[in-house]
N, C-alpha and C positions, 0 to 999 in steps of 0.2 A: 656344416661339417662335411656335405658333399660325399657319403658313403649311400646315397641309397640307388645310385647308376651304377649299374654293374659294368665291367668291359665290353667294349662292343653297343654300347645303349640298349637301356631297358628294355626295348618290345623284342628286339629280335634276340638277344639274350632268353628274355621268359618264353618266347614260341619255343627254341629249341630245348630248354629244360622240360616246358611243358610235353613236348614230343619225345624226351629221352625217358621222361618219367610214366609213360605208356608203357616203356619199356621192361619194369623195374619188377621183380615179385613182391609179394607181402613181407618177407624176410628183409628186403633192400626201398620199403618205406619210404617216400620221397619225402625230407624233411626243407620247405623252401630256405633260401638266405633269411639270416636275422634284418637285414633291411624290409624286405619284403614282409616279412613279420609284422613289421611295428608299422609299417605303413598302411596293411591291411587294418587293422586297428583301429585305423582313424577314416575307415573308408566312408564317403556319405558324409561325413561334416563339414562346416562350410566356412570359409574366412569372416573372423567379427572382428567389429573394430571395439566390440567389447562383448562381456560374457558374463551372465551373472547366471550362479548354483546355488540352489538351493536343498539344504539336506535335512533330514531328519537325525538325531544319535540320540541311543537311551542307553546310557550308564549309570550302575548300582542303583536300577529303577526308576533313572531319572528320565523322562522323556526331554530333549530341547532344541530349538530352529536353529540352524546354520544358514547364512546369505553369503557370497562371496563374491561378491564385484572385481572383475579384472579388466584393465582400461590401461594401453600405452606401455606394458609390463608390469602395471602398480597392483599391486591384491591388496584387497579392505575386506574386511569381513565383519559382520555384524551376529552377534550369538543371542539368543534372548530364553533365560533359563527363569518358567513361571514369569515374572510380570519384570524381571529383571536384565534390562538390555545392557552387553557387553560388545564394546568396540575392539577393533584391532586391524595390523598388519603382516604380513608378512615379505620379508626378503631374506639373503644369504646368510646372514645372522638368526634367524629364526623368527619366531612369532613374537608379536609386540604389543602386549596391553599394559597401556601406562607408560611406568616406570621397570614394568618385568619385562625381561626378555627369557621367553622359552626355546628351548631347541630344541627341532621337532628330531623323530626317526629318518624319514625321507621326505623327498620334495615328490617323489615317483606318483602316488593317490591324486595330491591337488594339481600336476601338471596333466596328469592322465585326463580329469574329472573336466577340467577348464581349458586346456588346451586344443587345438586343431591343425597344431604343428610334428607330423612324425618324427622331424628332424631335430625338435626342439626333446622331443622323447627319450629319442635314443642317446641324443648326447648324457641327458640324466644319465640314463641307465649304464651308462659309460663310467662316466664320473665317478658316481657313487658305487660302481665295484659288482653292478648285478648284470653286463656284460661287460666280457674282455673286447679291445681291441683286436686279438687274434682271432675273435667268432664273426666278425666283419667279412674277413677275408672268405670269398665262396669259391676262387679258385688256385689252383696250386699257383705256384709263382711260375712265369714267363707263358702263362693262358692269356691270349690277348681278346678272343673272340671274334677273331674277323674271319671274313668270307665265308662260303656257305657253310651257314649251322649243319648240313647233314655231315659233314665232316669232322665234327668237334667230335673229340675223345671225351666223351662228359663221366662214362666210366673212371677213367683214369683221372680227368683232372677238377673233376665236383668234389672240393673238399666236405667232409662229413667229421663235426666236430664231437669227441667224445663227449663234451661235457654241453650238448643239445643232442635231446634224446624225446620219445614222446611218454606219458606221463599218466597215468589213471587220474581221473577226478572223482567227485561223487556225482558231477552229473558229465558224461562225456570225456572227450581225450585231451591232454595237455600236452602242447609242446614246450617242453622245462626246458630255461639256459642255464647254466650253471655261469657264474660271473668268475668265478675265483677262491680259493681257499685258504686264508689266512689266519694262524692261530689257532687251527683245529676246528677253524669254522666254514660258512659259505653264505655266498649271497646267492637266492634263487628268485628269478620271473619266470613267469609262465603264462603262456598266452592259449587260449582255446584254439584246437585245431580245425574246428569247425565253423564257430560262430565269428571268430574274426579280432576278440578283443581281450585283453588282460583279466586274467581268472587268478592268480597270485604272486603277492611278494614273501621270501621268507627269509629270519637269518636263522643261521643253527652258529649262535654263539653262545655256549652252556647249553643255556635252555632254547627251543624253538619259538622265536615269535612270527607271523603271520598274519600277513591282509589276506582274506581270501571276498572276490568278487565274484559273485553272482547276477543269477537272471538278466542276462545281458540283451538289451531289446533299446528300439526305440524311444529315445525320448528329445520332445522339444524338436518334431517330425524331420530332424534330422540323426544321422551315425547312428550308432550303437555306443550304450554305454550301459553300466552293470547298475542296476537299481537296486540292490541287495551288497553292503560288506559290511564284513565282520574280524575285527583283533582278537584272537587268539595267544596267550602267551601259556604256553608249558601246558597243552591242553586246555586251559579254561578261558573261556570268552569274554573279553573287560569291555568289548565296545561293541556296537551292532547300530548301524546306518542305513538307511533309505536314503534314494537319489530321489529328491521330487519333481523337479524341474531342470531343464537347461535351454536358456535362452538368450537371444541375441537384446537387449536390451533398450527400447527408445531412449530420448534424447531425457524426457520426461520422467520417464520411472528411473534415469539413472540420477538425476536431483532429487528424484525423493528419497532412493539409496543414499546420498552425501550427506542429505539433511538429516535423516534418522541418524548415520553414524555421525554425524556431530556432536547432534544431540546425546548419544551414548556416551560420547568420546566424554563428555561434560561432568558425566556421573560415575562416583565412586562405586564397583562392581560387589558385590555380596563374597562374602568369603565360601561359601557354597558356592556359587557361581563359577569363582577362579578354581577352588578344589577340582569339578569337571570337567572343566578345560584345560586345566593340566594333566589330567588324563588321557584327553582324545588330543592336543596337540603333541603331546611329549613321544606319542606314539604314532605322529606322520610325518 
């Protein structure tokens, strides 16, 4: 996508923002570029040539495992609800078990969750309408950023976008983008201002629905990533997740990933089963 260099290259762009925003009072709040956001986000994680997640979801008291193997861009997932193992995949068409195709809410959770691509992030959140194209842009037009930064007008020409603002959480500060408003509604992400990583997604179409991500800490002794989320729609909470693992995968545990979803792929899933995963995919 090629937006996360700013004019002028990276290091010496962020020194003189870094030094103008010394400058700044509490009133004038440094809010960095939405590049710079999403890239922080993914800081500490490491390139794989695969990636397997492991989640916990308890829905309508149901407690059950998520696996999610991603290898070459392919995602396989494997669910096991009580003693009842369910295969699947996902791509642009949605999630795939069987003969059913679901369509999820967003791709935003399982790229965020499995991902180590900024790039590949933000194009999502492009895409899907939870940032504009015009929130890209960090400076006014005909700013090129050359020669010495003590020179740069960064008062005048640091755009500050209305619709990226910072944001109360209930634990710490949010920096909320606003993507756009259509139909009386809105896409919002929200990234933590401090800890570095995606704290929520929301849309306000009628009713509010909401991922919100928590406890954002290490796991799998690399990045950061939220080991706590919960869907919320119209106040009431339908889904609640633990992150338990993420890891880069041997050659060995990735066959016996292929061979269990085989063996799943094989077997007709319980109608309970499909009930809550239409649930928790119909809503990512």
């Amino acid at each position: 996508m090629g937006v996360l260099t700013p004019p002028g290259g990276f290091i010496p762009v962020r020194l003189a923002l870094l030094f103008w925003l010394g400058s700044l009072s509490v009133a004038q709040a440094f809010i960095p570029p939405v590049p710079w956001i999403v890239r922080e986000a993914y800081e500490g994680r490491k390139p794989r040539r695969a990636t397997e997640v492991v989640l916990y979801h308890r829905i309508d008291g149901t407690q059950f495992e998520e696996r999610i193997l991603v290898q070459a861009g392919r995602y396989q997932f494997l669910w096991r609800v009580g003693n009842n193992p369910v295969a699947g995949t996902w791509d642009r068409q949605g999630y795939g078990l069987g003969q059913e195709i679901i369509s999820g809410r967003t791709s935003i959770p399982l790229k965020y969750l499995t991902g180590n691509s900024p790039e590949e992030l933000l194009s999502s959140l492009v895409a899907e309408g939870f940032v504009s194209r015009e929130q890209l842009s960090t400076y006014t037009p005909g700013f090129t950023g050359d020669g010495d930064p003590a020179t740069w007008d960064l008062t005048t020409n640091y755009l500050r976008h209305p619709g990226i603002y910072f944001q109360p959480l209930q634990s710490g500060i949010g920096i909320a983008i606003v993507g756009g408003e259509e139909a009386g509604g809105a896409k919002t992400v929200v990234f933590d201002a401090t800890s570095k990583g995606m704290r929520r997604l929301e849309w306000r179409l009628g009713n509010v629905a909401a991922w919100d991500f928590d406890a954002l800490g290490t796991v799998g002794k690399e990045g950061l990533y939220p080991r706590r989320m919960k869907l919320d729609l119209a106040g009431v909470e339908l889904i609640n997740s633990d992150l338990v693992t993420v890891r880069a995968p041997t050659d060995a545990q990735i066959r016996e990933f292929q061979a269990a979803f085989r063996k799943a792929k094989s077997e007709d899933p319980s109608s309970s089963s499909l009930s809550l995963l239409r649930q928790l995919l119909s809503n990512r």
